[in-house]
N, C-alpha and C positions, 0 to 999 in steps of 0.2 A: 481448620481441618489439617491434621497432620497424619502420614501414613506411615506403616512400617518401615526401618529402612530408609528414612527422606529426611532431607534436608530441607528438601522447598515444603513453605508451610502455604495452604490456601484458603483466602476465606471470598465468600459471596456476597456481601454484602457494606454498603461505603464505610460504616459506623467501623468494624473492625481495619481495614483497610488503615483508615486515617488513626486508630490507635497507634497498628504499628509504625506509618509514619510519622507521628509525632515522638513516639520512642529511639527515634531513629536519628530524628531533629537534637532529640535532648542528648543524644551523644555525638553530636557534631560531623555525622555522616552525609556523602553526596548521596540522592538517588538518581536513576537514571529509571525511566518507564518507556515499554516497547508495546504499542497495543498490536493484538492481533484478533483474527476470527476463529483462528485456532485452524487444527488439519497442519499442522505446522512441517517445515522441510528444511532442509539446509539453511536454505536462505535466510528462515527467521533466527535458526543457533546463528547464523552471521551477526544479527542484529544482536542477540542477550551476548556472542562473544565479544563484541565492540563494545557496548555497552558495562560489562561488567571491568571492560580495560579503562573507562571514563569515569567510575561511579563506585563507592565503596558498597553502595544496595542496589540490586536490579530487581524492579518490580515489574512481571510479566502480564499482560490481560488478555485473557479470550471471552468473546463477545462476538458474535453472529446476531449484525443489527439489522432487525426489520426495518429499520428505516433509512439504509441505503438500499434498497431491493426494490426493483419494480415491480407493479402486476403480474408482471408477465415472467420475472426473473426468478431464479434461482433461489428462494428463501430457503424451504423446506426441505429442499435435496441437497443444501450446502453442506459440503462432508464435513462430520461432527467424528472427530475420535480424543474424548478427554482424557481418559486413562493414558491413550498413547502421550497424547502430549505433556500430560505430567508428568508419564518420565523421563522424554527428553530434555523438558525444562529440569529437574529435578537433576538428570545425569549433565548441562550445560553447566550448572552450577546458579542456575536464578535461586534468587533469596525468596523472593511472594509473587503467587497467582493470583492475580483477583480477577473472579467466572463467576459476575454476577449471572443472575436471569433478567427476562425482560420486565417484569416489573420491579427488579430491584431498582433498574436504567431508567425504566421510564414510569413512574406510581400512579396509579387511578387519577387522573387531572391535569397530567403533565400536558404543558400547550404552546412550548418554547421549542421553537425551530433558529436555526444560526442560518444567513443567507449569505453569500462572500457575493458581489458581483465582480465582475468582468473576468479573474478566471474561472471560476464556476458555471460562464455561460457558453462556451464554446468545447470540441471534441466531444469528450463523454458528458459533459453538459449538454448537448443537442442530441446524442443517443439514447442518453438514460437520465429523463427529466427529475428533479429533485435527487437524483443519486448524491450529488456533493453538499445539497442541504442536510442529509442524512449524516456522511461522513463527517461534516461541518458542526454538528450538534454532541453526535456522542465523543470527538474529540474533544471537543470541549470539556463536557464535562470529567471524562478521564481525565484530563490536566489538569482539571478544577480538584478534584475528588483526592488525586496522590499530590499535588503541588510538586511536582521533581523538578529536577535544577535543569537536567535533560532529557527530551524525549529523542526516538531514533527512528527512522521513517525508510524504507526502502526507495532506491531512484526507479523502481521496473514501474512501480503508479505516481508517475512523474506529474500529471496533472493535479491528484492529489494532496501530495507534496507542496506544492506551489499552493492551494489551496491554504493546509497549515499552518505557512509561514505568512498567508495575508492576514490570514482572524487573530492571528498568534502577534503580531507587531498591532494590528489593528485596537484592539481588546487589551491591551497593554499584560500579556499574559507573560506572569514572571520564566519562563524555558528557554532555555534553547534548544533548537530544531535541529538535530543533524541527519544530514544527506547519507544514508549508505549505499554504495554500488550495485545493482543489481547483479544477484548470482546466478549464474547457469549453467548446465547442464554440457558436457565436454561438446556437444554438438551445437550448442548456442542460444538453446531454448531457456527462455527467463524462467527460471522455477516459480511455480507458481500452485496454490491448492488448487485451482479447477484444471489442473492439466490430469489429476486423476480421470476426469472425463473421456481423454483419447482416448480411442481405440487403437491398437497395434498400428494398425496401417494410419489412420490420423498422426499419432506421436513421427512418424514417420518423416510426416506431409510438415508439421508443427518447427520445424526448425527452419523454413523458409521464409517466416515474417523478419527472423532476425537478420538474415542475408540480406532479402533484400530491402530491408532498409540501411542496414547497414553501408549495403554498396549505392542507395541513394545520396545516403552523406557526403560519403566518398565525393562523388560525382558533383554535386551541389560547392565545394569545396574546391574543385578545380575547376570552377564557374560555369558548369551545364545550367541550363535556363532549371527554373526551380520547377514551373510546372508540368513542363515535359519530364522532367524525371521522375517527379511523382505518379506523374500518368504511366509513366514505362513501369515502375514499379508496383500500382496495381494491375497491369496487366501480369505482370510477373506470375504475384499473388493467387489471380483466376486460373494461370494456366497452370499451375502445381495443383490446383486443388481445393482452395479454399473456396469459401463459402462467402456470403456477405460483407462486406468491405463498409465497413462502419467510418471508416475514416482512414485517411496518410497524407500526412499534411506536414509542410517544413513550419514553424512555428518560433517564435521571441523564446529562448532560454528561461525570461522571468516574467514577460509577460503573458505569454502562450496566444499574444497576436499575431496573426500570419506572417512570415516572414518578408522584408522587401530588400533588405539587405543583406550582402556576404559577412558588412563589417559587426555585425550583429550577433553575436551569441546565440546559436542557433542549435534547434532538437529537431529530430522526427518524431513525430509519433504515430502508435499505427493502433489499429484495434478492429479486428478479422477474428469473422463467426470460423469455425473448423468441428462440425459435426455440435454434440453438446457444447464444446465449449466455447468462450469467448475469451480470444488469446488478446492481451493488450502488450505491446511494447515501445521502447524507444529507444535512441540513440543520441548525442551527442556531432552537429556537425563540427570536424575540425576546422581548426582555424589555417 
């Protein structure tokens, strides 16, 4: 599919996909592949403008996968606007869209699930059961499906991330992984598609997950005990307004075990209910 006026060409299905890059192969081109769910924002052109500075093809994907969704979770109501996003892919400058459907992803028999353990079983592993089995699977096969030399991953779904990079080493999957920084919003909120969910006065409340974790770091770094300050900092959290505190926890950089040491490479991560939405983020403790 190609539209008036476009440059970005898109097709739905693997078969085409792998034509063009094999054609792409044959003229001795890098690709670079950026998957998304689509509802696309700033943050993801960060990822196709990084991408397209690493990689002579950027190949983009949207995909809204039933099987990182729980029961109980957001499938159905996940904002879908493809028009829009092909033309900011299209005005970014990405080269191909591939928006499969779910039976293209997954065809009458499909019975392969990817399991990662140890980080896949903790944070959003204890929250949202088989969420990274889901992620774990249709990344895969995306890599599998374009073969690119790089894939690019945002730091705001840092557990995820970490997830990636264990099936991706593990699986001897020929990419490399790259980390991009989480972008946000002049008041510190991670961009993110379920933030269309605030309401006025939530978006408002929505900038305090990044505070205060961020001044947990802080603190944790100039050697305040680890769990008193997580404890101060979900109180924080309740007294602004939030809703269920799904987790805030200091955590291993690589291995996302709790943390026991300063000398350690160390993140927060946080993941707080706020009206519909469920805001996740994290930080970086200094060293």
């Amino acid at each position: 599919m190609l539209l008036k006026d476009s440059s970005l060409i898109a097709v739905r299905d693997v078969e085409s996909l792998r034509r063009r890059v094999q054609a792409w192969r044959r003229d001795n081109l890098s690709i670079a592949l950026v998957p998304t769910m689509g509802a696309l924002h700033k943050g993801h052109i960060t990822l196709m403008d990084r991408a397209k500075k690493m990689a002579d093809r950027v190949i983009a994907t949207i995909f809204v996968n039933p099987k990182q969704f729980g029961p109980r979770e957001d499938f159905a109501a996940y904002p879908r606007q493809e028009n829009a996003d092909f033309e900011l892919l299209n005005a970014a400058g990405v080269d191909l869209l591939f928006a499969p459907d779910v039976p293209a992803m997954y065809p009458q028999g499909f019975a392969t699930s990817v399991h990662v353990s140890g980080v896949s079983d903790v944070l959003d592993g204890v929250a949202r059961p088989g969420h990274f089995d889901g992620v774990a699977t249709v990344v895969t096969k995306l890599l599998l499906q374009a073969l690119p030399d790089i894939a690019l991953f945002g730091e705001k779904d840092y557990q995820q991330l970490a997830v990636i990079r264990r099936f991706v080493a593990d699986l001897n999957i020929p990419v490399d992984i790259i980390q991009v920084p989480t972008v946000r919003d002049p008041d510190g909120l991670a961009m993110s598609s379920r933030n269309a969910y605030l309401t006025p006065a939530e978006r408002a409340i929505a900038p305090g997950i990044y505070a205060a974790i961020s001044l947990a770091a802080r603190q944790i770094a100039a050697g305040e005990d680890i769990a008193q300050t997580l404890a101060a900092a979900k109180t924080t959290l309740t007294q602004q307004g939030f809703g269920t505190i799904d987790y805030v926890d200091a955590r291993h950089a690589e291995t996302l075990q709790p943390l026991t040491s300063r000398d350690e490479p160390g993140r927060i991560l946080a993941a707080v209910h706020l009206g519909r939405a469920r805001l996740i983020d994290n930080v970086a403790i200094p060293k």
